[in-house]
Structures are given as C-alpha cells and as structure tokens.
C-alpha positions, 0 to 999 in steps of 0.5 A: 191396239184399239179393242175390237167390239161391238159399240152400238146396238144393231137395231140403232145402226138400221139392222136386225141383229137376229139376222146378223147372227146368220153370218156366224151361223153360215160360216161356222158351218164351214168350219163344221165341215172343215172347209175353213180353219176360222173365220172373223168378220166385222160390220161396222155403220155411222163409224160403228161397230155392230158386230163382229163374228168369229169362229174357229182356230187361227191355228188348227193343229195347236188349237188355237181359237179365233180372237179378236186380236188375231194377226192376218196376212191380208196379201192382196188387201195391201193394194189399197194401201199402197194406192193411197200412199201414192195419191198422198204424194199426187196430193202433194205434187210429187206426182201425178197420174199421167206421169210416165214411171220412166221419171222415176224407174228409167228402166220402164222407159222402153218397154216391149210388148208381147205380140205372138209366138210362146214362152220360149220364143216371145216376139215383142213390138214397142209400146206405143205409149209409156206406162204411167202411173194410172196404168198401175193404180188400175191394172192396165200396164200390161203387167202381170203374175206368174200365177196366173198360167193363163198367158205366155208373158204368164209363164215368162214370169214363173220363169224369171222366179215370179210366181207366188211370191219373188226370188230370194234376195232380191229387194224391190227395186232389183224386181222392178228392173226385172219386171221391167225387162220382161214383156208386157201383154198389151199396150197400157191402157189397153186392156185390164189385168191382175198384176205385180202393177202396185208392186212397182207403184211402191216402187215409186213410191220409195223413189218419190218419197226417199223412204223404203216402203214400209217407213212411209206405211208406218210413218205417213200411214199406219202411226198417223191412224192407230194402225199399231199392229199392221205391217210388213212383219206380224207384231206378235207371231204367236199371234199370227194365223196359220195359213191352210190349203184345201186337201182331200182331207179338208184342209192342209197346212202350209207352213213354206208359205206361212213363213211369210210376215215372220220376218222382214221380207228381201221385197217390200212387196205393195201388191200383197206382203202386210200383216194386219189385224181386224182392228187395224184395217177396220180403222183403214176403211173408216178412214176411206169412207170418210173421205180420208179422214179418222179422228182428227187425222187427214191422209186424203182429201174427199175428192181425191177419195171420190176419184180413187172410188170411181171406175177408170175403165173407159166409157165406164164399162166393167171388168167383164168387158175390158179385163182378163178372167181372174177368180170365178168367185170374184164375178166381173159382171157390174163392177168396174175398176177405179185407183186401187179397188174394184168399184160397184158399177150395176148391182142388178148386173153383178146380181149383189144387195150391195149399193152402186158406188161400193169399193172393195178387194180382198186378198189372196188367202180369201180376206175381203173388205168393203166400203158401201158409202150409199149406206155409210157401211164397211164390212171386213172378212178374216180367213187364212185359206189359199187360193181365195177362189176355192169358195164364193165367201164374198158374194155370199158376206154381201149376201148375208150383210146386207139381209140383215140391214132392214132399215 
C-alpha cells in the first residue's frame, strides 16, 4: 500500500497552506458537534500530495481514530470504475457505445415502459428504442432505485427487494433478469436518472469479458495501478469504517448495513459495493487526470478519457433541465453529465470555485472525488454518514480547496 502524505510544499504546488488548514478546521467542527463520526481528506496538484487532513473515529464506540490507512466503503464512487472498465473493452472493440445491451443481456431486448396508473396496476407501452450501452454509462435508460420513492417504477423496485441494496442470494446476473422484467420510467435517452444503470453495465461487463466482476477489477484494474487495498471486500476489517446515521443524539451506528465489504457480497454490485482506501482512489484520479495513465501503466487512451469527461446530455444542457431531482446537496444547476461522472458545464451557474471541465461523484455514505484538469487538481473526501444528503459537505470542500489555491 502506497503511503498516504503529503510530498510537496503547498506554496510550490500554487496554495496557501494557512488556508488549507481551513478544511481541517471546518470539518473538525463537525466532529465537535457530532455531526460526523471522522473525516479525511486528500488534495493533490501536478501528481502531488499537498495535504491530507483527517479528523476523528473511524470507529466511534471502539475509539478508533482516523488513519491514513483507514478502509471506506465508497459505494457510489464504484461508478467511475465501472465505467472505465467498460470503455477498456470499447477500446478493445468488444463493444461500442450504440450497441443495444440486448447482444449481451437478451433479457433487455423487449423492455417496456411505465405510462401511468400505479405501483400496483402499472401500465407499460414498449420502448421505441433499445436500451444501449450509453443509456447506462450516462443514467438515461430508464432505469432506477427503490430508494428513491419518488416514482411508481420507484415503489416497484422496493417491491421486488430492491431498495438499499438486492435480495438475498441473488447474483448479479439473476438481478439484471430481474431488473430487466421490471419497467422502465421513460424511453432511453430521453430523460436523465440515478439508477442500478452501472450495476447492469458490470453486468456487461463480465459477459464481454468472461470474467466475474471483481476478476476484471483486480486484474484489468486494480493490480495494474497499485490499488492493493480496494475491492469488493475490506482487506483488513479492523480496518474498515463504521458506518453512522444521524439521530437525535447526533449519530447512530448501523451496523445491519456496515455488514457490507465484510465478506464477498451474492451481487457483484458496479454501481456502489467497493471497499477502498484514500490511497488507493487517489492513485484512480491521478490515473483520469492523466489522460488514463499512472506511472508507466495505460488503462485508457486521453480521448477516450476526454470523451468520458464530456457532457453527453443533449445540446449539452445540465442535470437540472433534463434529469430527475436527486440530492439537494448535490445541486443540478451548471453541471451536466458525461461516461460515468457529473461534469462541470457553467460554474457561475453551479455558483462553484471549481473550474468548467471538473468531473466528479461521490458516494452514498457522503465520500466524494473530484478531478479539475483546468487546474491539474484532484480532491478526494472520506466519511461514513448515511445518507450523503444529510449536509452539503461537497460544495462547501470546493469551497474551502479552491480558497486556499492562490496562484
């Protein structure tokens, strides 16, 4: 495991290191008050580190600070991996992005979707087009979660046992037929939303490739960049961070859910079942702003990282006019959407320091990245609280980066 410091000095990098240490400050100010259990967070220019800051327990109860070496369960920042494990197989010419999944996963190739009536008595027509493989890389299938609660097809989903996480014993590809069989909420390509998309693009993945989800990670991926501590199960339990709920007390532990990267889960899950370290994913982002290169090690070409960093979303407008509301803390103004990550259309829009061309996610337990290549700058957040909308710990890490670059 590389060591996880800082190797440059922030006034050589363009910053002002008395204002870096405002991030530990802001967000030591929410452990003071108990709204996080413990934080980390790494910002790193030109390929390096100038500074990481960390603050209170990875594990409350048992007392456990905050390390470096802390394991996270980054959920939905699974997405961006996924998604590059798809376009090394575009690259290849295994597959390209108009193709209709149905050539892999015939059970996509009628689906239906929802027209009216309720969870109970949906009424479906057929989609007038196939779902294809960048229907899933940018949300735009028709596809969805069942936690969502804000759609019928919504409710269907928590119905068929879909809701924060899949039913027992069922393997990714008895999901996928699942998923398949249930409706969709628009015509692909019509409309923009959240949903179990990269999940099924794993799916393709394995089927493209002949391997299970996790062999091609830790074969294509993970091993080829030193990701040694990042997988579908925590390297070391001890390790690995308790997961929190706010309470009226401040903070509750959920253990039921923290059972998650304990053990090999029945679904390989792409959108959101990885386990990783700061380390590790910091070493990921560094690859993207590369152009898709780390230390001698190619996974992607620079176009085809330009392409994934690009919004796909029609007559490039934002999330806000052509997607579905989904976390008030992550705003839709200015941003648009591209091969697996948000993308920075309009930061006067958005009202963001950031620079237009930024890519980024997060994931559910309210980790964050970002990728600026304007500023050749990448920024990664750790924290185990769910849901990541309880604060706006995003926009204000932009905030408090970007004051401190003064150069």
């Amino acid at each position: 495991m590389a060591e996880l410091k800082v190797d440059v000095d922030p006034a050589e990098a363009g910053f002002d290191a008395d204002r870096l240490s405002r991030i530990d400050k802001h967000f030591d100010r929410y452990v003071e008050n108990g709204r996080l259990p413990g934080w980390l967070a790494v910002v790193s220019r030109h390929g390096r580190i100038v500074h990481v800051g960390r603050g209170g327990y990875s594990d409350v109860e048992a007392g456990t600070p905050v390390e470096t070496d802390t394991l996270w369960r980054i959920f939905s920042m699974t997405k961006p991996v996924t998604s590059v494990a798809a376009m090394m197989l575009a690259e290849e010419g295994l597959l390209e992005l108009d193709d209709p999944i149905s050539r892999w996963l015939p059970e996509f190739a009628s689906p239906r979707v929802f027209v009216k009536g309720s969870a109970l008595k949906p009424f479906t027509e057929p989609a007038t087009s196939p779902i294809r493989v960048w229907h899933l890389l940018t949300h735009t299938a028709g596809l969805t979660y069942g936690f969502h609660h804000g759609h019928p097809v919504d409710a269907i989903y928590r119905a068929a046992g879909f809701e924060w996480g899949t039913p027992r014993g069922a393997d990714l590809a008895a999901c996928c037929s699942q998923w398949a069989a249930l409706p969709l909420l628009f015509q692909p390509g019509t409309e923009w939303n959240y949903s179990v998309a990269t999940d099924v693009l794993g799916r393709v993945v394995e089927v493209v490739s002949g391997l299970p989800l996790d062999e091609f990670f830790s074969s294509r991926i993970f091993s080829p960049l030193g990701m040694t501590e990042t997988g579908f199960v925590a390297s070391s339990v001890s390790r690995l961070a308790a997961l929190y709920i706010p309470s009226a007390d401040g903070l509750a532990r959920n253990d039921a859910f923290g059972r998650l990267g304990t053990s090999r889960p029945d679904c390989l899950s792409g959108g959101g079942g990885l386990v990783s370290s700061a380390s590790d994913y910091w070493r990921f982002t560094e690859m993207l702003l590369r152009g898709g290169s780390l230390d001698g090690v190619r996974l992607l070409s620079p176009r085809t990282v330009s392409l994934m960093a690009s919004n796909h979303l029609p007559g490039h407008v934002d999330l806000e006019a052509f997607g579905r509301p989904l976390f008030a803390e992550m705003p839709f103004d200015g941003f648009g959407f591209g091969l697996g990550f948000s993308v920075l259309e309009d930061p006067v829009k958005a009202r963001t320091l950031s620079s237009a061309g930024e890519f980024a996610w997060g994931g559910a337990a309210s980790t964050a990245f970002w990728v600026d290549p304007d500023e050749d700058l990448t920024v990664g957040f750790y924290t185990q609280l769910l849901p990541s909308s309880t604060y706006r710990l995003r926009p204000q890490l932009r905030q408090l980066v970007y004051q401190a670059l003064v150069d």
